[in-house]
C-alpha atoms as one frame of an Amber mdcrd trajectory, in Angstrom:
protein
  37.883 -37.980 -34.901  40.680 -36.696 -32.960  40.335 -37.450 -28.835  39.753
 -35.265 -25.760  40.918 -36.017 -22.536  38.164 -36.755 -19.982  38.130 -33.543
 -18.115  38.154 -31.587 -21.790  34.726 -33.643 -22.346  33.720 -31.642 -19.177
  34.504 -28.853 -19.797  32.702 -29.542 -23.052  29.437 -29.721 -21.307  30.230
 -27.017 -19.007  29.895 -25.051 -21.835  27.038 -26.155 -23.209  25.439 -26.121
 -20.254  26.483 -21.966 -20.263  25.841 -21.870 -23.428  22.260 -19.694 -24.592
  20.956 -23.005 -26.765  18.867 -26.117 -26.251  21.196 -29.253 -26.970  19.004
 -32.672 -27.570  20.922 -36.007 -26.267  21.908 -39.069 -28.010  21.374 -42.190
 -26.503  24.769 -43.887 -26.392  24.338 -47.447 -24.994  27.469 -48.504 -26.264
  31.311 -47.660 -27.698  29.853 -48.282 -31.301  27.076 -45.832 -30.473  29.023
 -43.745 -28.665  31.030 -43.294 -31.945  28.576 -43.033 -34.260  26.967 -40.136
 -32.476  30.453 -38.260 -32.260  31.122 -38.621 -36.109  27.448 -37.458 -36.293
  27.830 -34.315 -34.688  25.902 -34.887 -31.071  27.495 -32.180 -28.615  26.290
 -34.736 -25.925  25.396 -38.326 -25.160  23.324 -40.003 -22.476  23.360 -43.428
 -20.718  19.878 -44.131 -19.693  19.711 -46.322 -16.585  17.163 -48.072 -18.144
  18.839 -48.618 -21.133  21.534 -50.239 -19.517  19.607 -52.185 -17.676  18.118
 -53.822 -21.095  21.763 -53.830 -22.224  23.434 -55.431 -19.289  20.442 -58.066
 -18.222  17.723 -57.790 -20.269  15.742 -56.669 -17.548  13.317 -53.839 -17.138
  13.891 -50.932 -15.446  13.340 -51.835 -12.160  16.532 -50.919 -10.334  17.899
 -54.404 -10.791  21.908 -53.141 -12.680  23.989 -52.671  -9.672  26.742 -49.693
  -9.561  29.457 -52.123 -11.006  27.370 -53.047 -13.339  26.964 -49.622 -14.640
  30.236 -48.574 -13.931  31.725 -51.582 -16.814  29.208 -50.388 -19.132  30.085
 -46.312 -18.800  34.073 -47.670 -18.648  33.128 -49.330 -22.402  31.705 -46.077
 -23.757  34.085 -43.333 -21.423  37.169 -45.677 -23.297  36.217 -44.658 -26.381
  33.673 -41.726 -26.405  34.807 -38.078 -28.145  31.508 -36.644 -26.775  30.811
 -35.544 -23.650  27.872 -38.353 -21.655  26.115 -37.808 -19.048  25.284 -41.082
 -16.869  21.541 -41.447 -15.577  22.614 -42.996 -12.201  19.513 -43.380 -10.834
  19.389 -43.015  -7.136  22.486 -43.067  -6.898  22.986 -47.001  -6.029  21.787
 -46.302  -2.040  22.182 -43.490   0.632  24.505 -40.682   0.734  27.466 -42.427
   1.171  26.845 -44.806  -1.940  26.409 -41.834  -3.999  29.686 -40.834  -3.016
  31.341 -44.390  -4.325  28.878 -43.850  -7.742  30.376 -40.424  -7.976  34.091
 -41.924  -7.712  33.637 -44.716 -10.121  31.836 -42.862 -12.900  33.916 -40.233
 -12.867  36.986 -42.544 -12.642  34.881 -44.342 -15.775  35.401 -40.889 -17.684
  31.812 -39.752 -17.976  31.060 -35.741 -17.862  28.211 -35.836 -15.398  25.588
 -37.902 -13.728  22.287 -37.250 -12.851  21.147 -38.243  -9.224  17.471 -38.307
  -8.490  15.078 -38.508  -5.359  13.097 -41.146  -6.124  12.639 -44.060  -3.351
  14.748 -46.680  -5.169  14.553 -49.664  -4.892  10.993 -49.916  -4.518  10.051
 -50.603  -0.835   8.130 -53.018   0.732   4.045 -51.359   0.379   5.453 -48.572
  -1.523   4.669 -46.983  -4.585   7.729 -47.312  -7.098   7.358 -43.152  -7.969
   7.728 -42.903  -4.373  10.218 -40.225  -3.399  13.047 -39.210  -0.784  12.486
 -36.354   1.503  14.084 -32.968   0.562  16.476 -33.070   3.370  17.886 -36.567
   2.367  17.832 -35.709  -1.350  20.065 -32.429  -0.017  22.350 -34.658   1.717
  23.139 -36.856  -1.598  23.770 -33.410  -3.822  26.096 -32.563  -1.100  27.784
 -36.312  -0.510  28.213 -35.915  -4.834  29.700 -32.653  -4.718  32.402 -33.693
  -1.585  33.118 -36.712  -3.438  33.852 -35.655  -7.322  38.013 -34.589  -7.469
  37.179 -32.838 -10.939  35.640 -29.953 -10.334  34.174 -29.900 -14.226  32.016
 -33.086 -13.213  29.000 -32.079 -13.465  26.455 -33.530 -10.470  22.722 -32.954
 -11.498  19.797 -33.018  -9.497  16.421 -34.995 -10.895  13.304 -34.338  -9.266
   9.682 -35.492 -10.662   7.628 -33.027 -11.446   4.873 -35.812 -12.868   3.986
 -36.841  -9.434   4.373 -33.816  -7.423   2.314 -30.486  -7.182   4.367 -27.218
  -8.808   5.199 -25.912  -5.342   6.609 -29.101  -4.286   8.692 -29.063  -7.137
  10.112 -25.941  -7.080  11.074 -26.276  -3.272  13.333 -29.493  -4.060  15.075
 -27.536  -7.120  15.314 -24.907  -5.018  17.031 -26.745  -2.564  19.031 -29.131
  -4.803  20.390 -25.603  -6.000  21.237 -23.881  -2.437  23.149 -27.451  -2.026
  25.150 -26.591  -5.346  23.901 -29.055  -7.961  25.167 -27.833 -11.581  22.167
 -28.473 -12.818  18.353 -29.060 -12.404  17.130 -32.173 -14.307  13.098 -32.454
 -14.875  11.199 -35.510 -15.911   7.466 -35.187 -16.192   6.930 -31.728 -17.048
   3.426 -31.592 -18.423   3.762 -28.325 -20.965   5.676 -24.688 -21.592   3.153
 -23.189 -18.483   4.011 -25.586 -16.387   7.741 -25.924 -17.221   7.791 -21.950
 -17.022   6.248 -21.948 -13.404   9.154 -24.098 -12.176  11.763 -22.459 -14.215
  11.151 -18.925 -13.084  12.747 -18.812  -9.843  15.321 -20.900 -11.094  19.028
 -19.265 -11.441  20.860 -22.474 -12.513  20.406 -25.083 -16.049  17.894 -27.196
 -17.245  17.626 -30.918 -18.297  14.319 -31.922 -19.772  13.850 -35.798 -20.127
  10.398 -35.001 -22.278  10.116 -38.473 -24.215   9.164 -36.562 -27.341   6.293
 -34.965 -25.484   5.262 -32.827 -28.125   3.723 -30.561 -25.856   7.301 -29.196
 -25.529   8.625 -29.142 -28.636  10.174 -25.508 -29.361  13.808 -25.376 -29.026
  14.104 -21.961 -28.830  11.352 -21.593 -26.157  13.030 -24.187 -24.013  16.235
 -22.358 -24.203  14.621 -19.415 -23.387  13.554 -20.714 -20.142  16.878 -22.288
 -19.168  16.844 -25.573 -20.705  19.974 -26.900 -22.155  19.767 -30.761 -22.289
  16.990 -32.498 -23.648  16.454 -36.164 -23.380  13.823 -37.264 -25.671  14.011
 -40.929 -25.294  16.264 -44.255 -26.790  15.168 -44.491 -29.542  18.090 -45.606
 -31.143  19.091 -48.520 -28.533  15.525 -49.556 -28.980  15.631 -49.202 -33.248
  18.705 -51.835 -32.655  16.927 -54.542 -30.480  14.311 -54.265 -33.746  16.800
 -54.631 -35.988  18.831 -57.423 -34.314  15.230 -59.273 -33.862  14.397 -59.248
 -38.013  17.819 -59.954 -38.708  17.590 -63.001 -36.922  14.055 -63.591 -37.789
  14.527 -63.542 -41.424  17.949 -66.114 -40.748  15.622 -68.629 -39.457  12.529
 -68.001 -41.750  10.548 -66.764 -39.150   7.493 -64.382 -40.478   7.598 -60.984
 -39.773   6.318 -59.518 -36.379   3.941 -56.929 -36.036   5.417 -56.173 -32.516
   6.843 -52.543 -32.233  10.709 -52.072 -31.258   9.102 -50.930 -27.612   7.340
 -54.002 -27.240   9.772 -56.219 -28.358  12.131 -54.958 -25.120   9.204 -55.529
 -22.750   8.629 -59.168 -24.836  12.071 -59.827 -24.111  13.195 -58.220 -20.609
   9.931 -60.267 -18.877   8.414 -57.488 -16.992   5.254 -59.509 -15.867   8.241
 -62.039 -14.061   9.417 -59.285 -12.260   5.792 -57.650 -11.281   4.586 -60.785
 -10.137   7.275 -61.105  -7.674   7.130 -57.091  -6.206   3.293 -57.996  -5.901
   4.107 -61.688  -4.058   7.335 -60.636  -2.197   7.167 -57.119  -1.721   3.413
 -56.100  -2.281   4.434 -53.265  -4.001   1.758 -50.941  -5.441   1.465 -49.218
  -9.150
């Protein structure tokens, strides 16, 4: 596999991201993975957050992994990677000005983009954890990504949540996100091809779909005909490893087989109940 220079891995997903078709991620958690999915033929990668948070701690996704944290991890996989990945960077680590430093260090890291999303992270004191930021602050970080990137093929994405919001809501904050120049518009939550049409009609920049295999959306070609040019269907490889490391290991010690599902296995493992019992006894966080 001969290797690209960072900024030709942009420009790599600049293209795609021009490009007419629907491109579906692979989940690269690691160099090895980051690899594998090259020789395979991926024309993009993604780092979940959440998948590095299992990765890193072996905690759920909770916004525990702090920017360095994530920054080693997407240094690992930019070292070696010959596909263009695009870092879920959650909130962007804090306020504007940390999503300036999270812009820096990923790019710096060699990854082709990063997503930056509204949500209220981490979760506040009383708050609901889908929570989100107000339009004018989410503005502000588009804008703090876009002063702060030095190539100008590094793509800074926009995620909004169009599960918890109504339609019109929605398409104001894309709209805005786009007036503030994000590259892109990434979705999560998108219920179906009506309501993913609604929000992609007044639209004039790219999609990014993280769908989770909803099925309700599963037409390639319709997706690219409504803009969408990054799909992110889930992990299902990081998670087909943990099951894989756990019967390995298993069958070492003569352990009988589980019935427990690769899913459940991570949730066995990362302790989520810990972690919700102290939101609800520290923080009083609601679901």
């Amino acid at each position: 596999m001969q290797r690209a220079s960072h900024h030709q891995l942009r420009a790599q997903l600049r293209e795609l991201l021009a490009a007419k078709s629907c491109y579906f991620t692979a989940s690269v958690f690691d160099p090895m993975a980051a690899r594998i999915a090259a020789d395979l033929g991926f024309e993009v990668g993604i780092l979940g957050g959440s998948v590095a948070s299992l990765q890193v701690l072996a905690a759920p996704d909770f916004a525990l992994i702090t920017l360095s944290e994530f920054v080693e991890q997407a240094t690992r996989i930019g070292r070696v990677s010959r596909l263009p990945v695009i870092a879920d960077a959650d909130h962007g680590y804090g306020n504007a000005l940390n999503v300036m430093r999270t812009v820096v260090e990923l790019e710096r890291a060699g990854i082709a983009a990063l997503t930056i999303e509204d949500t209220l992270l981490p979760a506040q004191f009383g708050r609901k954890s889908t929570d989100l930021i107000s339009i004018d602050e989410g503005v502000g970080k588009i804008r703090a990504a876009l002063e702060a990137r030095v190539d100008p093929d590094f793509a800074i994405i926009a995620r909004t949540h169009a599960g918890v919001l109504d339609t019109a809501e929605v398409i104001r904050r894309a709209l805005a996100y786009q007036e503030a120049g994000a590259d892109a518009i990434c979705l999560v939550g998108v219920e179906d091809f009506a309501h993913l049409q609604q929000i992609a009609a007044p639209l004039g920049i790219p999609l990014m779909l993280v769908t989770y295999g909803n099925p309700k959306l599963n037409d390639k070609e319709r997706l690219a005909s409504l803009g969408v040019r990054i799909v992110v269907n889930g992990h299902a490889a990081y998670f087909a490893a943990i099951k894989a490391t756990y019967d390995c290991l298993r069958e070492q010690r003569g352990v009988d087989a589980s019935d427990l599902t690769a899913s459940q296995l991570a949730l066995k493992y990362s302790l989520p109940d810990e972690y919700r019992e102290w939101a609800s006894e520290y923080m009083n966080v609601k679901e």
